[in-house]
C-alpha positions as CSV (number, residue, x, y, z in Angstrom):
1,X,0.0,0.0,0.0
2,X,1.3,3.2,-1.0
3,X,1.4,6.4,1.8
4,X,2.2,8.9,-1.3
5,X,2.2,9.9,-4.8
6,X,2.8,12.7,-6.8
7,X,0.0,15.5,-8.0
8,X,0.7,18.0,-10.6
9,X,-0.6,21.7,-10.7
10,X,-2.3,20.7,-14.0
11,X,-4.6,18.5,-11.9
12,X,-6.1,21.6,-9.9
13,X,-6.2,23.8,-12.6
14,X,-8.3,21.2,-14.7
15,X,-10.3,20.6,-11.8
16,X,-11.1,24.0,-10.9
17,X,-13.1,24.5,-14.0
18,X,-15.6,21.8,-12.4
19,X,-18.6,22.2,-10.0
20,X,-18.2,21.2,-6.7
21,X,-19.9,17.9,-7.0
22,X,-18.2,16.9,-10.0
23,X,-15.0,18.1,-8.1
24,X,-14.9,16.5,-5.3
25,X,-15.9,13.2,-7.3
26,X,-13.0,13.2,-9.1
27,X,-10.6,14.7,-6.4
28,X,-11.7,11.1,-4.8
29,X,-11.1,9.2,-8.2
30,X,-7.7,10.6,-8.4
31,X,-6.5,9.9,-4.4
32,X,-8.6,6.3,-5.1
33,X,-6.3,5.4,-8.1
34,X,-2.7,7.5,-6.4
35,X,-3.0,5.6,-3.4
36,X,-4.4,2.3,-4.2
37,X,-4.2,1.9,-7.8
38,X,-8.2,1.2,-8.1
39,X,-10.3,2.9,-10.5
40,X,-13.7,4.2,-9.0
41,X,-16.6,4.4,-11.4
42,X,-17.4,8.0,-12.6
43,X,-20.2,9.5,-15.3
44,X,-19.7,12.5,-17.8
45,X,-17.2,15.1,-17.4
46,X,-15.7,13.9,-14.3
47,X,-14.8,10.6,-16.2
48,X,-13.6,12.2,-19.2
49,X,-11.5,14.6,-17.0
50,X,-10.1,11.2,-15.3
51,X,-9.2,9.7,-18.8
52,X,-7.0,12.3,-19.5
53,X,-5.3,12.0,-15.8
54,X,-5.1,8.7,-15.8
55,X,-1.7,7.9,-18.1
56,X,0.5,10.2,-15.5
57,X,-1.1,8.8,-12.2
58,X,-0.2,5.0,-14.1
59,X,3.7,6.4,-14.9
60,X,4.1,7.1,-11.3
61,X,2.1,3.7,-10.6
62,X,5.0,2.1,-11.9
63,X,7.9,4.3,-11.2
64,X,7.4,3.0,-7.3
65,X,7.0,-0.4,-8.4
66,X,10.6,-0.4,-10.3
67,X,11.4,0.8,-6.8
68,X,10.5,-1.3,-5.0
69,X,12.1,-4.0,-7.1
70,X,15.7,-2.7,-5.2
71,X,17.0,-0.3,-8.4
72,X,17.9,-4.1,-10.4
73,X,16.5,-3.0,-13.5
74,X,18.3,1.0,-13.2
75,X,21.4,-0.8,-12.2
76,X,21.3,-3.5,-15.9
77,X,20.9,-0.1,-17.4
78,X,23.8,1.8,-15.7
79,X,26.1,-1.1,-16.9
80,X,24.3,-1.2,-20.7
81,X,25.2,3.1,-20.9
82,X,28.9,2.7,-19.3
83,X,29.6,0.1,-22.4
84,X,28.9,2.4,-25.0
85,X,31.7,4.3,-27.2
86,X,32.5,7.7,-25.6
87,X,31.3,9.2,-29.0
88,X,27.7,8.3,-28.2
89,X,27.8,9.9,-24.6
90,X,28.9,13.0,-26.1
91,X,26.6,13.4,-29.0
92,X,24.1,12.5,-26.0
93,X,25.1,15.1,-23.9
94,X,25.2,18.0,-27.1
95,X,21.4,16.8,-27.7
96,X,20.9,17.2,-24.1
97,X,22.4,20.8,-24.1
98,X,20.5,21.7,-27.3
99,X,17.3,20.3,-26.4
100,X,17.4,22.4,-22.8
101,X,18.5,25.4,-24.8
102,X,15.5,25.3,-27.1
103,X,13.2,25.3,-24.4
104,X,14.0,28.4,-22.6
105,X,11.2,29.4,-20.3
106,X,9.5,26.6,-20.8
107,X,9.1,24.2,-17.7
108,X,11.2,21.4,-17.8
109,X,8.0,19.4,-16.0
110,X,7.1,16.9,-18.7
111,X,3.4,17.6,-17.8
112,X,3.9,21.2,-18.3
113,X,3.4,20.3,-22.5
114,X,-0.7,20.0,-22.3
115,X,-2.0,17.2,-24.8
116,X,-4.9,18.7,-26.3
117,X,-7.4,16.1,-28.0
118,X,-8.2,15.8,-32.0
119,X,-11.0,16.0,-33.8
120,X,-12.4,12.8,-34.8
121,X,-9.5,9.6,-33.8
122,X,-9.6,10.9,-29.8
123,X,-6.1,11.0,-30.0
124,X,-4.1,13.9,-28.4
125,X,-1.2,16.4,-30.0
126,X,1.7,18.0,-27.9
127,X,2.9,21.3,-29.1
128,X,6.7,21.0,-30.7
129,X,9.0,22.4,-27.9
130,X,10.1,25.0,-30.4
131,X,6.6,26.0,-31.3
132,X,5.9,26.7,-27.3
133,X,8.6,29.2,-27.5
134,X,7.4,31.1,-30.1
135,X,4.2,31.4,-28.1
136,X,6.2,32.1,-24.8
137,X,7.8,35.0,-26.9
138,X,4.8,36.1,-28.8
139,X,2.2,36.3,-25.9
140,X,4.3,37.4,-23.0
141,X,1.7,38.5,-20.5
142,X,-0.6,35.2,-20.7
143,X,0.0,32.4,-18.5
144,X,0.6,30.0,-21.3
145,X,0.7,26.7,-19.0
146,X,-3.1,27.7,-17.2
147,X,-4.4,28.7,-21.0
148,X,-3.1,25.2,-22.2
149,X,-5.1,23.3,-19.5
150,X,-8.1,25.5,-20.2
151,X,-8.1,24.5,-23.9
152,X,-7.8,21.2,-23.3
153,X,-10.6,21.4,-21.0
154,X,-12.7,22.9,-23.2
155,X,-11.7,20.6,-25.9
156,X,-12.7,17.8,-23.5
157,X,-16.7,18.7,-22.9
158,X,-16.9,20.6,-26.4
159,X,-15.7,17.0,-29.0
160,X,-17.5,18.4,-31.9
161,X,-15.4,21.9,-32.1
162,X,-11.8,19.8,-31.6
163,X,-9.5,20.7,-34.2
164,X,-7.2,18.2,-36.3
165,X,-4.0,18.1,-35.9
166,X,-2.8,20.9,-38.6
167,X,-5.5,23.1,-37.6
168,X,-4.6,22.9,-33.5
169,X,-1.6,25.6,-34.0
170,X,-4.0,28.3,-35.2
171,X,-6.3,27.1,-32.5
172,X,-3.8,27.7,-30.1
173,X,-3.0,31.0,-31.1
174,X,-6.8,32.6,-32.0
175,X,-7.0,31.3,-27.9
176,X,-3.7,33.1,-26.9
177,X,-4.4,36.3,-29.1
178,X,-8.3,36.4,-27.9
179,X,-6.7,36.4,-23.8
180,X,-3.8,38.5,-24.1
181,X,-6.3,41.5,-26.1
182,X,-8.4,41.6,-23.0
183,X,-5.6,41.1,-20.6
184,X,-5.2,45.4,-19.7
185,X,-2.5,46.9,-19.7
186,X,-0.8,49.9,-17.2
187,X,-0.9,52.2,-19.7
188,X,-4.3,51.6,-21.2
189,X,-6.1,51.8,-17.4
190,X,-8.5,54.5,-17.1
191,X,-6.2,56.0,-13.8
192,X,-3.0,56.0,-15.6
193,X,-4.8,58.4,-18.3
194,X,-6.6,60.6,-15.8
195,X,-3.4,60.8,-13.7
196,X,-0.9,61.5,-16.9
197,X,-3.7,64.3,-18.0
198,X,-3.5,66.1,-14.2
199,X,-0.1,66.1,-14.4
200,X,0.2,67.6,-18.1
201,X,-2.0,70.6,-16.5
202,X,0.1,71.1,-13.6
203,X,3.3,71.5,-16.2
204,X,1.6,73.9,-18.0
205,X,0.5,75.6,-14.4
């Protein structure tokens, strides 16, 4: 029996979005399956929220059970990576540097890349690292990681207005263009104007 496992920030913000009913429903799905790996029976949203949660609460499922085997398998694996040619740990380690450099201000939390789901197959679509830095660098003042999970909520109880996977990257940016146009600014505030005005007369005074 387990005493802990891990929940991401993704999980509350998803959940938010829900009523309190449906939220606490799932909030006991998700301890259910962390903590004893059973799967309770939910209906609607809350189970379509689940399915999506699901895969990362099963990853950790069996992270702790590879630990609890004593490290054997990690330790076959040490010995396979110390028998390779130098060469290959050094191209490994330039793909490592060029892969963290390419995702600048992006979260190196694997759950921090949102799958959102496709129109038709119900299969899901990550953003390309490279393509989440354009957005980092294009739409500045949104909080892309919330916006992501709020797509992919939406995506979840709206199926028939889910995108395919060539038309998700103008989805993504309509979204991010629509929040950061009605995100105000300092400047455009009604108090910075009436203050900069008062100021202009007292110049002139």
């Amino acid at each position: 029996m387990k005493d802990s496992f891990v929940v991401y920030r993704s999980f509350h913000l998803a959940l938010s979005t829900l009523s309190n009913k449906d939220r606490l429903k799932l909030y006991d799905a998700i301890f259910e399956f962390g903590l004893n790996h059973n799967e309770i029976d939910l209906e609607h949203l809350p189970k379509a929220m689940f399915h999506l949660i699901k895969p990362q609460l099963e990853a950790n499922h069996r992270k702790y059970l590879n630990g609890k085997l004593g490290g054997r398998g990690n330790k076959a694996k040490r010995k396979q990576n110390e028998s390779k040619p130098k060469a290959n740990e050094k191209q490994n380690e330039s793909k490592t540097l060029a892969n963290g450099n390419a995702n600048v201000n992006v979260n190196n939390n694997v759950n921090n890349n949102v799958g959102l789901p496709l129109k038709d197959n119900g299969q899901e679509v990550n953003l390309d690292p490279d393509f989440l830095q354009e957005l980092h660098q294009a739409y500045p003042s949104v909080a892309l990681h919330e916006e992501l999970v709020k797509m992919r909520v939406w995506l979840v109880a709206n199926p028939s207005k889910r995108k395919t996977a060539r038309g998700m990257p103008r989805f993504v940016t309509n979204w991010l263009s629509r929040v950061q146009n009605n995100t105000p600014t300092e400047t455009d505030s009604y108090a910075n104007i009436h203050k900069a005005v008062l100021e202009r007369k007292n110049v002139r005074k």
